[in-house]
C-alpha positions as CSV (number, residue, x, y, z in Angstrom):
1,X,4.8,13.3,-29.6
2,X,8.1,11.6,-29.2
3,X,8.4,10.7,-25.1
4,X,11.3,8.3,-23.7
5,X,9.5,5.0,-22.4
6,X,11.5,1.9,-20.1
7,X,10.6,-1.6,-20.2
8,X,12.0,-4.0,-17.7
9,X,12.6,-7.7,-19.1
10,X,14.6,-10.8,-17.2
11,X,17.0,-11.9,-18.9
12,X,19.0,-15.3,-18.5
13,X,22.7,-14.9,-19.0
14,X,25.0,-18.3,-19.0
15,X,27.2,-18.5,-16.5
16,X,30.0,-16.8,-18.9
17,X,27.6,-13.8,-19.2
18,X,27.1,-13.6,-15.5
19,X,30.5,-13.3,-14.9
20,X,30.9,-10.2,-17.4
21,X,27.9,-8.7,-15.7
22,X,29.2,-9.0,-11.9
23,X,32.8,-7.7,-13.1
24,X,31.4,-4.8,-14.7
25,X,29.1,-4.2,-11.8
26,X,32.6,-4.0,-9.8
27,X,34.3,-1.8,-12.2
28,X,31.5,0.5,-12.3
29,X,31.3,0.5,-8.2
30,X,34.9,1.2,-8.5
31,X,35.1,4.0,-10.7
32,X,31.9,5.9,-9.1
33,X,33.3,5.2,-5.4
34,X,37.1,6.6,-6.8
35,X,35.9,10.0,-7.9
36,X,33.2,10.2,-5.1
37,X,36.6,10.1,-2.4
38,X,39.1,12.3,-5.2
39,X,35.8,15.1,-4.7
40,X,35.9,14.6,-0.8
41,X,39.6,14.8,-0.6
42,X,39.8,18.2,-2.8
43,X,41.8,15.9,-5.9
44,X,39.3,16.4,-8.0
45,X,40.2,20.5,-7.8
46,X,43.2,20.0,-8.5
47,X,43.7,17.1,-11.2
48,X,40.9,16.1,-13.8
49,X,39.8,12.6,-12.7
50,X,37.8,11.1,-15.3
51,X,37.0,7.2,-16.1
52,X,40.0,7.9,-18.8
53,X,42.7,8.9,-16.3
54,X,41.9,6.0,-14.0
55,X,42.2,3.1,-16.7
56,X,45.9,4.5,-16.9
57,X,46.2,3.7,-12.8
58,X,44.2,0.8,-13.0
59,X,44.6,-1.4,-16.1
60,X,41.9,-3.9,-15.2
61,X,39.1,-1.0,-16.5
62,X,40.1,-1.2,-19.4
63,X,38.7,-4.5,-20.0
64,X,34.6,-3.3,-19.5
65,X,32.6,-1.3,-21.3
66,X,33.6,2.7,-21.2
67,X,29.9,4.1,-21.3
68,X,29.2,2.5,-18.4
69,X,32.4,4.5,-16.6
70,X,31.5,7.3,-18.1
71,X,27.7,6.5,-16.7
72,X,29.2,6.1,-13.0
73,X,30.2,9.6,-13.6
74,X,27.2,11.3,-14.8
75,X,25.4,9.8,-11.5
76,X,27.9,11.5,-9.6
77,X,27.8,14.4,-10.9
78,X,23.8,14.2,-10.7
79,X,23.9,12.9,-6.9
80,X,26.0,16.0,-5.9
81,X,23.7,18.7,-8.0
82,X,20.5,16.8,-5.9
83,X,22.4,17.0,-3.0
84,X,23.9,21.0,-3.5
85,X,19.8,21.6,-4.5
86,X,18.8,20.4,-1.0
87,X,16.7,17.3,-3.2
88,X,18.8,14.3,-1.6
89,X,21.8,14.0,1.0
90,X,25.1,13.5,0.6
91,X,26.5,10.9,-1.6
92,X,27.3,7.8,-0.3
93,X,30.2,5.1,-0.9
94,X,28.5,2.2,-2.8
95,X,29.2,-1.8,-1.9
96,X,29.1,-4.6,-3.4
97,X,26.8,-6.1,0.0
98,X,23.7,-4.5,-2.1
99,X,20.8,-6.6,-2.6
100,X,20.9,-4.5,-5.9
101,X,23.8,-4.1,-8.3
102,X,23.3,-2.4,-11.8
103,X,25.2,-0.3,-14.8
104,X,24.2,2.1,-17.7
105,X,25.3,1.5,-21.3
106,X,24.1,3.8,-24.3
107,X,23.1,2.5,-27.6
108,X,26.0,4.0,-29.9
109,X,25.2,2.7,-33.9
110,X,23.4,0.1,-32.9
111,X,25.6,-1.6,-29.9
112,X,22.6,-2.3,-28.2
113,X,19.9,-3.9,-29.6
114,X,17.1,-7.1,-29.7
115,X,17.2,-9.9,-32.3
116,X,14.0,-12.0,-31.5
117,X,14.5,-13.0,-28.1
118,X,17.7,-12.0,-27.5
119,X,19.4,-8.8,-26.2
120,X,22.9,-7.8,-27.1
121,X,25.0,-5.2,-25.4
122,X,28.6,-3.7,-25.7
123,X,31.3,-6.1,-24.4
124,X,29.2,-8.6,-24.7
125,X,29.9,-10.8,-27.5
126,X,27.3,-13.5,-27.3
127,X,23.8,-12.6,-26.9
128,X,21.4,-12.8,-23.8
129,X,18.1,-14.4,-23.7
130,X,15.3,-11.9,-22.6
131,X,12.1,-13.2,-21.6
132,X,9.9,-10.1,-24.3
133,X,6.9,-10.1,-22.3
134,X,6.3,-6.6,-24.0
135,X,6.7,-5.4,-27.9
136,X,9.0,-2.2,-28.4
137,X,8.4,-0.1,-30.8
138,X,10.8,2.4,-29.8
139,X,14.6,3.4,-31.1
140,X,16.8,1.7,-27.7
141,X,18.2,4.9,-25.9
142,X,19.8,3.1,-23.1
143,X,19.4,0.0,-21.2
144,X,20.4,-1.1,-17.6
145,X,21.6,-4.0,-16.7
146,X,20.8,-4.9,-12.9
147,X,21.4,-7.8,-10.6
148,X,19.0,-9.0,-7.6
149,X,21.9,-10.3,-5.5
150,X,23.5,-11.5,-8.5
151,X,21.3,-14.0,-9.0
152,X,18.4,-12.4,-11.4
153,X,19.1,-10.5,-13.5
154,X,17.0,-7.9,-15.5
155,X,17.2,-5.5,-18.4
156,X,15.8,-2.1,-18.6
157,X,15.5,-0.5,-21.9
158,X,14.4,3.1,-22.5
159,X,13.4,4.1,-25.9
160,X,12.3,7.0,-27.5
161,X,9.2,6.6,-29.3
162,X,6.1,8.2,-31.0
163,X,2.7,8.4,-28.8
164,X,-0.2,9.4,-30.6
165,X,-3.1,11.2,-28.6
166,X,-5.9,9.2,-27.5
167,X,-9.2,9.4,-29.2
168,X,-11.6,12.6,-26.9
169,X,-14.4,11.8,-24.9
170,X,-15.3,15.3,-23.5
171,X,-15.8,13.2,-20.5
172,X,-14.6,14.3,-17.2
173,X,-14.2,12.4,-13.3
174,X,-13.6,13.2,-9.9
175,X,-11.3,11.3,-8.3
176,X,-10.1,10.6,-4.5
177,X,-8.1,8.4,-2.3
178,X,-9.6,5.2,-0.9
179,X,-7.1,3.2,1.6
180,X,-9.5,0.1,0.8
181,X,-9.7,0.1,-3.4
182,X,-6.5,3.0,-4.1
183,X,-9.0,5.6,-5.5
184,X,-12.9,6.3,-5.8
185,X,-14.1,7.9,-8.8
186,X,-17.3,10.0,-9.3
187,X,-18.6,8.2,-12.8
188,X,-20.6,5.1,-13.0
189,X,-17.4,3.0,-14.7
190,X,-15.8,-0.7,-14.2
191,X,-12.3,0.0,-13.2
192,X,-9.8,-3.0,-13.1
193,X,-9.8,-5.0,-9.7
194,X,-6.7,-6.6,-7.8
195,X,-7.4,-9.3,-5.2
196,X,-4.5,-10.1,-3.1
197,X,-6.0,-11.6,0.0
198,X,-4.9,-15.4,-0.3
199,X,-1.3,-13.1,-1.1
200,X,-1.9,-11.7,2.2
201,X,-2.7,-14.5,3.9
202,X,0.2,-17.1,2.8
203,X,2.4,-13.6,3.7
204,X,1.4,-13.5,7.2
205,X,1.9,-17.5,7.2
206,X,5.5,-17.3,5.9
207,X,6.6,-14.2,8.8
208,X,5.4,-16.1,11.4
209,X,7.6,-19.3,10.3
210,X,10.2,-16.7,9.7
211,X,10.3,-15.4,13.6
212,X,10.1,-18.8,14.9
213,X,13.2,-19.8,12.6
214,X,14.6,-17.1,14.4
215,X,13.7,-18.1,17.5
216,X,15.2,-21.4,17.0
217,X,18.4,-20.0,15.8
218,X,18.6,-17.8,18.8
219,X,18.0,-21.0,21.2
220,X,20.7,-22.9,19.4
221,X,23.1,-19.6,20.2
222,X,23.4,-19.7,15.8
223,X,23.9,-16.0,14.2
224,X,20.8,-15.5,11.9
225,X,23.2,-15.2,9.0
226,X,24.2,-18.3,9.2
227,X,20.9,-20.6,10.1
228,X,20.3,-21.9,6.7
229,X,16.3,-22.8,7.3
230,X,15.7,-18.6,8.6
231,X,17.6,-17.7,5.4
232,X,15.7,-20.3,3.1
233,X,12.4,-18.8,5.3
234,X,13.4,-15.3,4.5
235,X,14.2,-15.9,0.9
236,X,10.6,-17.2,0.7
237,X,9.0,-14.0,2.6
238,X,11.3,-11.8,0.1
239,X,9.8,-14.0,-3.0
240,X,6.6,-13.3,-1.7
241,X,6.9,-9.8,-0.5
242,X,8.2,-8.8,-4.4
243,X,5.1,-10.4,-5.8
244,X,2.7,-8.4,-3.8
245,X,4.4,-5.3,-4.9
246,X,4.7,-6.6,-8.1
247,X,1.1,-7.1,-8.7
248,X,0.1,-3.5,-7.3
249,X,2.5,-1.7,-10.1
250,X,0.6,-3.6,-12.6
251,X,-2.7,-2.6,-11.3
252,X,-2.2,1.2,-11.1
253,X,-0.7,0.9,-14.6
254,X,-4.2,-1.0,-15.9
255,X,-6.0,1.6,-13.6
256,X,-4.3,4.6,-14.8
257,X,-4.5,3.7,-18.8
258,X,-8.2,2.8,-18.3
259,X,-8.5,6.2,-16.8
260,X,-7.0,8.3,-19.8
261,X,-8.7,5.9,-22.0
262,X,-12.1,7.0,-20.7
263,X,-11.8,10.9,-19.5
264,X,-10.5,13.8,-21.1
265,X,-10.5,15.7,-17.8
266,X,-9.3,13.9,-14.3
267,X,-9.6,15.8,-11.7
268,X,-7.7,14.4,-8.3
269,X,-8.1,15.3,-4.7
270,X,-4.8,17.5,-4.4
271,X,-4.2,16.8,-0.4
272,X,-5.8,13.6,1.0
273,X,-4.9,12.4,4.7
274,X,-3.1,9.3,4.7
275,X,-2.7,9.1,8.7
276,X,-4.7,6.7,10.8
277,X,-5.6,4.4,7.4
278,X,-6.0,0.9,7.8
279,X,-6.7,-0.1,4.1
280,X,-4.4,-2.1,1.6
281,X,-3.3,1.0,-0.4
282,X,-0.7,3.6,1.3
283,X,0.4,7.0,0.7
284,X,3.3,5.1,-1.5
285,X,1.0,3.8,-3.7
286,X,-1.0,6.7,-3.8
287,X,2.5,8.9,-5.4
288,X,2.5,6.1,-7.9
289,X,-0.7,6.6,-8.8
290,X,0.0,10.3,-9.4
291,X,3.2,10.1,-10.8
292,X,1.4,7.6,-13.9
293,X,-1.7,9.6,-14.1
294,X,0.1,12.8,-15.0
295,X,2.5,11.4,-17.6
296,X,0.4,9.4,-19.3
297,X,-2.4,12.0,-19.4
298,X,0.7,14.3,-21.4
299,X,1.7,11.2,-23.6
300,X,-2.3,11.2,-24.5
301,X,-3.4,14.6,-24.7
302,X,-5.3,14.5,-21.6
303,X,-5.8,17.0,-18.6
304,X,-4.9,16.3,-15.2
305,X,-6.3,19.0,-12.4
306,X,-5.7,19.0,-8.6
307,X,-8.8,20.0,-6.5
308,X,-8.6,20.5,-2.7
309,X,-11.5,19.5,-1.0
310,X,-12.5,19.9,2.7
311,X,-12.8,16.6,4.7
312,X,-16.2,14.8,3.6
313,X,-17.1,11.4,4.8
314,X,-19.0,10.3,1.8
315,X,-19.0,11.0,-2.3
316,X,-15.9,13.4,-1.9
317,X,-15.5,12.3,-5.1
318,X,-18.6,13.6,-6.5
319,X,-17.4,17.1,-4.5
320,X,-14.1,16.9,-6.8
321,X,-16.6,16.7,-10.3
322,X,-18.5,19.7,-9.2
323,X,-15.5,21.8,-8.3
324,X,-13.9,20.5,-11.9
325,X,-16.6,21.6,-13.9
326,X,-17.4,24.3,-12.1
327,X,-13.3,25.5,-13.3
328,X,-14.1,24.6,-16.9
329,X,-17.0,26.5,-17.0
């Protein structure tokens, strides 16, 4: 079954590399912000504004790569069928204040591609260093290059590759939300584990510096954007902040895999109440859950049910089983 699969690497450009990464960051911006005010002025109707016909007014476009104009477009044009479908609002202007930046190149006979531990992309005529913490085994589709205040820089590469079905089981589980552990199941397994109490705890020590830098700054009558120890404090909390959600993406993706590993038939509680929950795991990370449970259980030729359950203090999950086999039998 061929399936498109991303993989997000750092990467560590030179200063030189940078530079080519923040300008077409800007050209992009430009181009996407350009034909988002030619549609809101009605020039659009009139004239065809494409990438193309703006190089001719502005020169300087010339210079980066054209698929990622021609990208800026396509987002457009996607933003405004969400919007006209009632999935998203209106689009909006983009600026370079962002915390994020990014652009979208397409591999075009072979303009993209890895050699060992390097990544090479159009434009670009020396190669970046990626950190492959990941073997792909795909054909490179695409890649996106994004900026974390341009200052980190990361490369996301989707490929389109072959996924062979998982070996059966005929086993099945209930499953169901659990604010303290992200889900209970109804089988007698060892699921993986994530511990981020110390996390927690150094967290909470961090805010707290954090509003009394702030306090400090407001005594001394100093705007908050310029008091350089409650930015160095809040660059910290960030830092910390990104590991934490860092850590739970990784464990629903060893949760999930271990899942379709070991059960041919999941069967998840369809509608459980997230209000008035005072565990570690939130209705966020209960849609990420979902979201990788169902693709991965069509990359591996597993089934995914949704079972609604009444409200049941204990062993809901064992509920879930009986109402799944009960629907394959």
């Amino acid at each position: 079954m061929s399936v498109l699969k991303g993989y997000k690497f750092r990467i560590y450009p030179d200063e030189k590399q940078k530079k080519f990464f923040i300008e077409t960051f800007g050209c992009v911006r430009f181009t996407y912000n350009h034909l988002l005010m030619a549609r809101q002025t009605g020039a659009a109707r009139n004239t065809t504004m494409t990438p193309a016909s703006l190089k001719k007014e502005y020169p300087f476009l010339k210079k980066t790569d054209s698929l990622a104009l021609a990208n800026a477009q396509r987002n457009l044009d996607r933003a405004f069928r969400n919007y006209f479908s009632g999935r998203a609002g209106y689009p909006k202007l983009k600026t370079k204040k962002s915390t994020w930046q990014s652009y979208t190149t397409n591999n075009q006979q072979h303009t993209v591609y890895l050699e060992g531990e390097y990544l090479k992309v159009p434009k670009l005529k020396s190669l970046v260093p990626v950190h492959l913490h990941r073997e792909i085994r795909g054909k490179i589709k695409s890649v996106t290059i994004s900026a974390k205040r341009n200052r980190e820089f990361y490369a996301s590469i989707l490929c389109v590759e072959e996924v062979e079905e998982l070996p059966k089981t005929n086993d099945l589980v209930g499953i169901s939300y659990c604010p303290e552990n992200l889900i209970q199941i109804s089988a007698q397994r060892e699921l993986p584990q994530i511990d981020q109490s110390h996390l927690i705890k150094q967290l909470g020590k961090e805010q707290k510096k954090l509003q009394l830098r702030a306090k400090v700054a407001k005594k001394r009558k100093v705007r908050l954007i310029n008091a350089k120890n409650y930015q160095k404090q809040k660059e910290r909390v960030l830092k910390l902040r990104t590991t934490k959600l860092d850590q739970k993406r990784n464990f629903i993706d060893q949760l999930t895999i271990s899942l379709v590993r070991d059960f041919d038939y999941l069967f998840i509680e369809s509608k459980p109440k997230f209000q008035n929950e005072s565990g570690e795991f939130s209705e966020a990370d209960w849609q990420q859950f979902i979201q990788r449970i169902q693709y991965k259980g069509r990359w591996y030729g597993k089934e995914v049910r949704y079972i609604e359950v009444k409200e049941l203090k204990n062993e809901k999950c064992k509920e879930i089983e009986r109402l799944g086999r009960a629907q394959l039998t």
